[in-house]
C-alpha positions, -999 to 999 in steps of 0.1 A, spaced: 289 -197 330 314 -227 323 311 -243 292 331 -267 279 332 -273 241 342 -309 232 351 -327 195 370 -353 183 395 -338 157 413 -303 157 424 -301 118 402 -273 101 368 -285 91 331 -275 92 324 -286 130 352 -276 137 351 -243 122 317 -240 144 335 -247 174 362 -221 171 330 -195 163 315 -201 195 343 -203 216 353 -165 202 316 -150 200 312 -166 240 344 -152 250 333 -114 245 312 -119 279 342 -117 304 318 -136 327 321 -169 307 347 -195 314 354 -215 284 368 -246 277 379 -265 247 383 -303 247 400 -322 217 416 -345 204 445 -337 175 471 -311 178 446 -284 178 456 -267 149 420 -254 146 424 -232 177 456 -210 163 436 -178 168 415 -185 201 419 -158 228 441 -169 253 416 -167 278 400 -198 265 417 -234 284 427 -256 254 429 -296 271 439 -319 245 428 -353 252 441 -375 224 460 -379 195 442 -376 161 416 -406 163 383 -408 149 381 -445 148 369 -463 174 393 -486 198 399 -497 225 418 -471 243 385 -450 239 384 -465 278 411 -445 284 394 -414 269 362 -420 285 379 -419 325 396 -388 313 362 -371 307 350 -380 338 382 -371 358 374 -333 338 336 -333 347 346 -337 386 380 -314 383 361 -281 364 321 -289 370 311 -277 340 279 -258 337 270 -266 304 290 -295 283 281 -287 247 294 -319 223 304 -328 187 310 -355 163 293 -385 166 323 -402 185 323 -374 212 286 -373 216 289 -411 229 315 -406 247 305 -377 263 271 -388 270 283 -412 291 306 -393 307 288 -360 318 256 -354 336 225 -354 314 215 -327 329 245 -303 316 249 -322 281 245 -303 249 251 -324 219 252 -312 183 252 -338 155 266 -321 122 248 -341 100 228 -371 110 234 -386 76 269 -398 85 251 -416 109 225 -428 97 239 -434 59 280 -438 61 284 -454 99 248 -472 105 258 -496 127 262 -472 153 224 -458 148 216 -483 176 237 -462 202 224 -433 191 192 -440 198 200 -459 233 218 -426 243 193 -401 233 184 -393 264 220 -382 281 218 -349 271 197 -321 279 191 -310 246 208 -325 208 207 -301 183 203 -308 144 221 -283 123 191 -281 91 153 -295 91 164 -322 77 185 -333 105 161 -327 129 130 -349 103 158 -377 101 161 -381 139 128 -380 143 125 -410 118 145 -426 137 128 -421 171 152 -394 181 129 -367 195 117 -343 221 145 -330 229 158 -319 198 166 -282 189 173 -271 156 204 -243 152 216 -233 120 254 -232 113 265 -199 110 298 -182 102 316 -148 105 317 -120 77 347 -128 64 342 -103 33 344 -74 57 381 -85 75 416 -71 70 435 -93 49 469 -84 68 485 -122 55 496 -134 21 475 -160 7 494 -191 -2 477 -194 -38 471 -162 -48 497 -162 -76 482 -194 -88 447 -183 -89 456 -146 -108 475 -170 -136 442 -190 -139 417 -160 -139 436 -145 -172 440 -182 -185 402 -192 -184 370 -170 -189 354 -186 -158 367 -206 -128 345 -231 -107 359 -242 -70 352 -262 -39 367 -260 -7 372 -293 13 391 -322 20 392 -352 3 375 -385 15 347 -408 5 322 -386 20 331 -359 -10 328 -369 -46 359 -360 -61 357 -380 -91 322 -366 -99 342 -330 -101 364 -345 -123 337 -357 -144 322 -325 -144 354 -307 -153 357 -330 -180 326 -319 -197 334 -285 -195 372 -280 -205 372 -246 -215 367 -236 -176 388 -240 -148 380 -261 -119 399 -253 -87 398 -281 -55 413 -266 -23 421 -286 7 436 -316 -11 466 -333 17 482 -348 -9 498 -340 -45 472 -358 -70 481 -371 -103 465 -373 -133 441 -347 -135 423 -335 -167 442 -305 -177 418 -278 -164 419 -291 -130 436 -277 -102 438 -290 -67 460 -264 -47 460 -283 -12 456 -268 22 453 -233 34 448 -215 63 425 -191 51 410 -209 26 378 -190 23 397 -159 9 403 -184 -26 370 -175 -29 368 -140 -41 388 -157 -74 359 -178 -76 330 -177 -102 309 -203 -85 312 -230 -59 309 -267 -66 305 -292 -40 295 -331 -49 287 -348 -19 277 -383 -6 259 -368 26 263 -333 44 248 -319 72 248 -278 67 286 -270 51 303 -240 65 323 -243 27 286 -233 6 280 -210 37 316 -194 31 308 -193 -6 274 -171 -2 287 -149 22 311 -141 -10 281 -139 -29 288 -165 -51 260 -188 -66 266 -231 -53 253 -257 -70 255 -286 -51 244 -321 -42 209 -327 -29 215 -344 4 215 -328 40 204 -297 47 217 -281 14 182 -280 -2 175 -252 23 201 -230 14 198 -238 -21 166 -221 -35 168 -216 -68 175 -183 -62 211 -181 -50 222 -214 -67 210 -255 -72 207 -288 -55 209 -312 -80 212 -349 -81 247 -367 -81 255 -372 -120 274 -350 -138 253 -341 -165 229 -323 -141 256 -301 -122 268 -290 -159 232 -279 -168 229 -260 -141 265 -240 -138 260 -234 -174 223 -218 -169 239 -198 -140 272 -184 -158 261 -181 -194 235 -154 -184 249 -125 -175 221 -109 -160 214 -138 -137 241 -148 -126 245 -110 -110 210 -116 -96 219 -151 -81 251 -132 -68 232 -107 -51 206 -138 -39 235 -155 -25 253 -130 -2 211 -116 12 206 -153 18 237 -153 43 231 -125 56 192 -133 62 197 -172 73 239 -174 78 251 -153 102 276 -160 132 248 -139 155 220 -160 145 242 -191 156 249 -182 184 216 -160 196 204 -200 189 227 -217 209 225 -191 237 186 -200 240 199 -241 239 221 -232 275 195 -210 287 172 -238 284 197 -262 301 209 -240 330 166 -233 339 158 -272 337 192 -274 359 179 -252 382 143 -268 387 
């Protein structure tokens, strides 16, 4: 089978992260031909076999412009050049492009969370809904993605796939991590340490962590995959920057934090319970089905709620071992890179038989 894997951006992040699963997981059947499309300098794709074709298309550009033109006659110079059996899309900005570009029949498009559609970048709802039908199948990463669309008159051929991610907890650590040094200092130097994992842009609430540090000084409150030095901070706040393997910083970690405007289902609270570490998080997205109760809370965005419920986690001993042991079960039941990609398997199945008809 040729599949070609297409996204906007190559800098690490949760789609992309997805992207760079399925490409490896796919590439253990020696039948496939694999393809990755992007634009960025691809720095997502360091560890791809080399068996997989990287084509970069673009420099780093989400926004939308003018010499998307361009972009768009490349696409369709790649569809007739490699005749792709299955073109599986992501990001919103890809999945219009590529929708145009490809043949329905072959087009599988993915929207990692429908709320930065629908909530942060509305006013391009409208070609959403015009292009729903240019692709095969679109596939909603939570429920709630898939309830949303549906809302929205985006249905019938919607699939719903759950991210999932590799065990990380049971690799070889053969590489230094960049902030280990800092994170030992802070485990002797507070009791407990909270963290999140992500970049930093309106979509995140950063000054709601700060806010939530603030009210609880006498932990530690670690941000990871800040660009850019930040000044200022209240005194047990740390933000370390990037780092390649990010999702080791977690086995410093007593419990993951993330404060959101909208998500779709984060590979960083996925990362986190495959640690077995209890989230509390923002209710929006699909975090209120990962978030039970039993491995961690959704709560809404004001600080006062996220303290209540970090402090009923970590100031019980006995539950938070519970919520621990709720946390990694709930990955292993609901998170797992097989179940991911047993889903999307089905998806091309479904596209190559209706191809075929």
């Amino acid at each position: 089978m040729k599949i070609f894997q297409v996204i906007t951006v190559s800098e690490y992040g949760g789609a992309q992260s997805v992207v760079a699963s399925l490409l490896h997981e796919l590439n253990k059947d020696k039948t496939n031909q694999l393809y990755v499309l992007y634009g960025g300098e691809g720095e997502a794709w360091q560890h791809l076999d080399s068996r997989i074709k990287r084509i970069r298309l673009s420099a780093h550009r989400k926004d939308a412009s003018i010499k998307d033109l361009a972009l768009l006659f490349r696409l369709i110079y790649l569809r007739f050049k490699y005749k792709p059996d299955v073109v599986h899309l992501h990001s919103s900005k890809m999945g219009l492009l590529g929708r145009i570009a490809f043949s329905k029949e072959s087009v599988v498009y993915t929207v990692h969370g429908f709320d930065s559609i629908r909530k942060a970048f509305r006013k391009y709802l409208f070609l959403e809904k015009l292009l729903q039908k240019r692709a095969a199948r679109i596939v909603g990463v939570s429920h709630y993605d898939v309830k949303c669309m549906a809302e929205e008159g985006i249905e019938g051929n919607v699939e719903m796939v759950y991210n999932g991610l590799q065990d990380h907890t049971l690799e070889k650590n053969d590489t230094d991590l960049e902030f280990e040094a800092t994170l030992r200092e802070l485990k002797t130097k507070y009791p407990k340490m909270m963290m999140c994992i992500s970049r930093i842009s309106k979509q995140k609430k950063f000054e709601l962590f700060l806010d939530i540090a603030e009210l609880m000084s006498e932990y530690a409150f670690v941000w990871i995959g800040n660009k850019q030095p930040i000044e200022g901070l209240p005194e047990n706040v740390y933000c370390l920057g990037e780092c390649h393997f990010a999702h080791r910083c977690l086995s410093y970690a007593d419990l993951f934090v993330l404060p959101s405007n909208y998500e779709g289902l984060p590979i960083s609270v996925i990362e986190a319970l495959s640690y077995g570490k209890p989230v509390v998080a923002s209710d929006v997205g699909g975090l209120s089905e990962m978030l039970t109760g039993d491995n961690g809370y959704v709560v809404q965005n004001n600080a006062e709620e996220f303290v209540e419920k970090i402090r009923l986690i970590l100031e019980n001993d006995e539950l938070y071992t519970q919520k621990s042991k709720n946390a990694r079960q709930s990955y292993l039941n609901n998170f797992t890179i097989s179940r991911m990609i047993e889903g999307y398997k089905t998806v091309y199945q479904k596209v190559l038989t209706a191809k075929k008809r």
